[in-house]
PAZAPA-4460 file (N, C-alpha, C; in steps of 0.05 Angstrom, whole numbers, plus 32768, in hexadecimal, padded with zeros to 4 digits):
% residues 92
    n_x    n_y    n_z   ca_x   ca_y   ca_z    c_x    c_y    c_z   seq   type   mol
   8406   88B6   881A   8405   889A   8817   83EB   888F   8823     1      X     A
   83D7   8881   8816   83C0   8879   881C   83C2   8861   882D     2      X     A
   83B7   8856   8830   83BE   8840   8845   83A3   882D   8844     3      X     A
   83AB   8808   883F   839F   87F9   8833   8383   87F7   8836     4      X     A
   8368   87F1   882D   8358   87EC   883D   8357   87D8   8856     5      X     A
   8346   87DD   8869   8348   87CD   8882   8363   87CE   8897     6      X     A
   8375   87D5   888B   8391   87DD   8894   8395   87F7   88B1     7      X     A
   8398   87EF   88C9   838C   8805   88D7   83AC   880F   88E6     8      X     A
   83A9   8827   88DA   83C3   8832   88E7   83C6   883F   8900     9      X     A
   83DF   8838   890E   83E1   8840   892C   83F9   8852   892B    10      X     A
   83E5   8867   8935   83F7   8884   8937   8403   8887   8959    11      X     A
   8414   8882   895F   8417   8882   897E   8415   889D   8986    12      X     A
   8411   88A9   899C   8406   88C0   89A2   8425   88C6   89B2    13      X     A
   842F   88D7   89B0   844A   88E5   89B6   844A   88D9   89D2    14      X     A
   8435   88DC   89E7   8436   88D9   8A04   8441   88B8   8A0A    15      X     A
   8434   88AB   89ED   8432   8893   89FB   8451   8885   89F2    16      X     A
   8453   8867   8A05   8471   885E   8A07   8483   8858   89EB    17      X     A
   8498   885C   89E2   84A6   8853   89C4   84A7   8840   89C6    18      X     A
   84A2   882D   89DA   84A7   8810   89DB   84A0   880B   89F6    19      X     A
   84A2   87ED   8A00   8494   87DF   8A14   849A   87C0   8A16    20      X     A
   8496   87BD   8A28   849C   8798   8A2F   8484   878F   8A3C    21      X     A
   8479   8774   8A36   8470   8763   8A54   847F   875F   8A5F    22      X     A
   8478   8762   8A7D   848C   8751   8A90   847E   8740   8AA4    23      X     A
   848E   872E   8AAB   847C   870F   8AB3   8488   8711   8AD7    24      X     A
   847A   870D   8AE5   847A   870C   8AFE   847A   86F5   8B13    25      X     A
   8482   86E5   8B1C   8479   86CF   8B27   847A   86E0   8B43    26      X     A
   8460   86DF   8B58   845E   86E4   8B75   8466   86D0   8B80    27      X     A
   8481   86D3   8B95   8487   86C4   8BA1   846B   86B9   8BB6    28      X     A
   8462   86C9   8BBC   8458   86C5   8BD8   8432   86B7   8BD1    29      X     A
   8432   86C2   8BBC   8412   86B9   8BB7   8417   86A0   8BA0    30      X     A
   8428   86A0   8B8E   842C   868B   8B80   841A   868B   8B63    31      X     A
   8415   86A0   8B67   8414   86AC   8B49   8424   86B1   8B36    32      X     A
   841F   86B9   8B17   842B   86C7   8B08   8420   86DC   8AF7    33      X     A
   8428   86EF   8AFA   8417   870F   8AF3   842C   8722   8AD8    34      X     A
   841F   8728   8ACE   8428   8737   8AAC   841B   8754   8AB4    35      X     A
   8437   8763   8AAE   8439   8780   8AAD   843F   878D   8A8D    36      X     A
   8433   879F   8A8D   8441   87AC   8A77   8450   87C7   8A7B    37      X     A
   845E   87C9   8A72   847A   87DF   8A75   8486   87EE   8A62    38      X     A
   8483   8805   8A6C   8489   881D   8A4E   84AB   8825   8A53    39      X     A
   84BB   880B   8A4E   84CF   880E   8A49   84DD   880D   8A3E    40      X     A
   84F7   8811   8A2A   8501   880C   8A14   8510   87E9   8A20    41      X     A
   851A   87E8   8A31   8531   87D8   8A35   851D   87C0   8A48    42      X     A
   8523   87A9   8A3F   8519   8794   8A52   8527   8797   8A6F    43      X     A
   8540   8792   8A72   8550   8790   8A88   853D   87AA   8A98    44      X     A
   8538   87C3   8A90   8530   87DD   8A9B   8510   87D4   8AAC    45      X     A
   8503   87CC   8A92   84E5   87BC   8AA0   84E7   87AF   8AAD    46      X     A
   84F7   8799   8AB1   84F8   877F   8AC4   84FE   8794   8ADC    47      X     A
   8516   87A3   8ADD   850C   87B7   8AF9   84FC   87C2   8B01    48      X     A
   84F5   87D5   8AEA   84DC   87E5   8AF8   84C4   87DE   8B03    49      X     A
   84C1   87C5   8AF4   84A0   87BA   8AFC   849C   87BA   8B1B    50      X     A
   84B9   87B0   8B2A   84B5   87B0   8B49   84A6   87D0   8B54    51      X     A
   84A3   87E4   8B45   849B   8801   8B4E   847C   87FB   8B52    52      X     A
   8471   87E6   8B43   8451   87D7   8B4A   8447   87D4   8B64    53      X     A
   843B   87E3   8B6C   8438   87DA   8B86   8431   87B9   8B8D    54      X     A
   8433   87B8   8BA2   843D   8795   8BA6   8450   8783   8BA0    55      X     A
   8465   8790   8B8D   8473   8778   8B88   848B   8781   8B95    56      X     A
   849E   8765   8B9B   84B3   8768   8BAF   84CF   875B   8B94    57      X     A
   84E6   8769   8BA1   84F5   8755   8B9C   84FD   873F   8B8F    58      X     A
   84F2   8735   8BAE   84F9   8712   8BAE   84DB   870B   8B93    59      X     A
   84D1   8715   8B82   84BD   8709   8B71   84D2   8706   8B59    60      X     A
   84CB   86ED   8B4C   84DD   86EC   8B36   84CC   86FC   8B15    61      X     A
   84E0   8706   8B0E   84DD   8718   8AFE   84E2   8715   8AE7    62      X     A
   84DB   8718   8ACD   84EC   870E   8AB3   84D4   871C   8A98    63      X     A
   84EB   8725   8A7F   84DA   8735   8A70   84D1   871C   8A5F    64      X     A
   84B8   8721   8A4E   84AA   8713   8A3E   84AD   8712   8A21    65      X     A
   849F   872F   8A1D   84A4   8734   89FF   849D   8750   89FC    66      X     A
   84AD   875A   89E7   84A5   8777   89DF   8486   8779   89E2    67      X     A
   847D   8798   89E6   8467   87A1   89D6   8462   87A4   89C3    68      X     A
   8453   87A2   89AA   8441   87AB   8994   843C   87C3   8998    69      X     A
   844C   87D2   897E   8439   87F7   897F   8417   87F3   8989    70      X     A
   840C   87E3   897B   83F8   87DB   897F   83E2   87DA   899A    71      X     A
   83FD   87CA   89A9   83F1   87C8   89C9   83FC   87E2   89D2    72      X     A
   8410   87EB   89D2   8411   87FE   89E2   83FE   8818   89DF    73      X     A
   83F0   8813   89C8   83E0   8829   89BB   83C2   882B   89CA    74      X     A
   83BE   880D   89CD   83A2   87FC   89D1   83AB   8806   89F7    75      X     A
   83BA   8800   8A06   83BB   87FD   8A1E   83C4   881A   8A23    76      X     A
   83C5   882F   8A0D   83CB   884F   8A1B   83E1   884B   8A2C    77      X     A
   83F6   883D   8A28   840F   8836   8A3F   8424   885B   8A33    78      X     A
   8421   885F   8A45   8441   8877   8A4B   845A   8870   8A57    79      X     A
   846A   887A   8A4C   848D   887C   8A56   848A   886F   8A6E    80      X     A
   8490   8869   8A75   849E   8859   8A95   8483   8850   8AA1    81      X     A
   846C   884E   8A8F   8456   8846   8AA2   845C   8825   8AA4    82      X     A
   844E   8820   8ABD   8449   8805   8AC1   842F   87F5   8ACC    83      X     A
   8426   87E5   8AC0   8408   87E3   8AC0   8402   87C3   8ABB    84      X     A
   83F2   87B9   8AC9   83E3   8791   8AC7   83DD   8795   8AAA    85      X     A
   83EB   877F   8AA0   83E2   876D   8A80   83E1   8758   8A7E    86      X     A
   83C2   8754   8A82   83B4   873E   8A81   83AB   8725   8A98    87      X     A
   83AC   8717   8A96   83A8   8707   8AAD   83BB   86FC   8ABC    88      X     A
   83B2   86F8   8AD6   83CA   86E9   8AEC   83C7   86C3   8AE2    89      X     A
   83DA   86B6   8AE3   83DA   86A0   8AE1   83E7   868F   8B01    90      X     A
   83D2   867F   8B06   83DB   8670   8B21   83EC   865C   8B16    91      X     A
   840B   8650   8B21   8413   8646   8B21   8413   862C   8B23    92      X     A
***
């Protein structure tokens, strides 16, 4: 099967995650809000793990965003359970 012109196909590389979330962060303590990305299948699973980030506590409120794009996760080389900053912090 040929595939359209300009049409750019994303082959995910076995290593990297089957899926992924943003997850949105509010720092209690600095009063920020910080975006993770997470090679997880399950939102509820990401909204946990992200606390494995160093610095974040707890008491930070936590909440998933939106899936990943094969795309991004391709572009950001994200792996299984990795967890990694996406994109910018927003001050409150």
């Amino acid at each position: 099967m040929k595939n359209a012109p300009g049409m750019r196909v994303i082959d995910p590389a076995p290593e990297f995650a089957a899926s992924g979330w943003v997850v949105g962060v509010d720092l209690a303590e600095l009063g920020d809000r910080r975006f993770f990305a997470v090679g997880l299948v399950e939102a509820h699973e990401a909204v946990e793990a992200v606390l494995l980030y160093p610095g974040l506590a707890r008491e930070d409120s936590r909440f998933a965003v939106r899936l990943l794009s094969p795309e991004e996760i391709s572009e950001l080389e994200l792996r299984a359970q990795a967890i990694r900053p996406y994109g910018d912090a927003l001050k409150r």
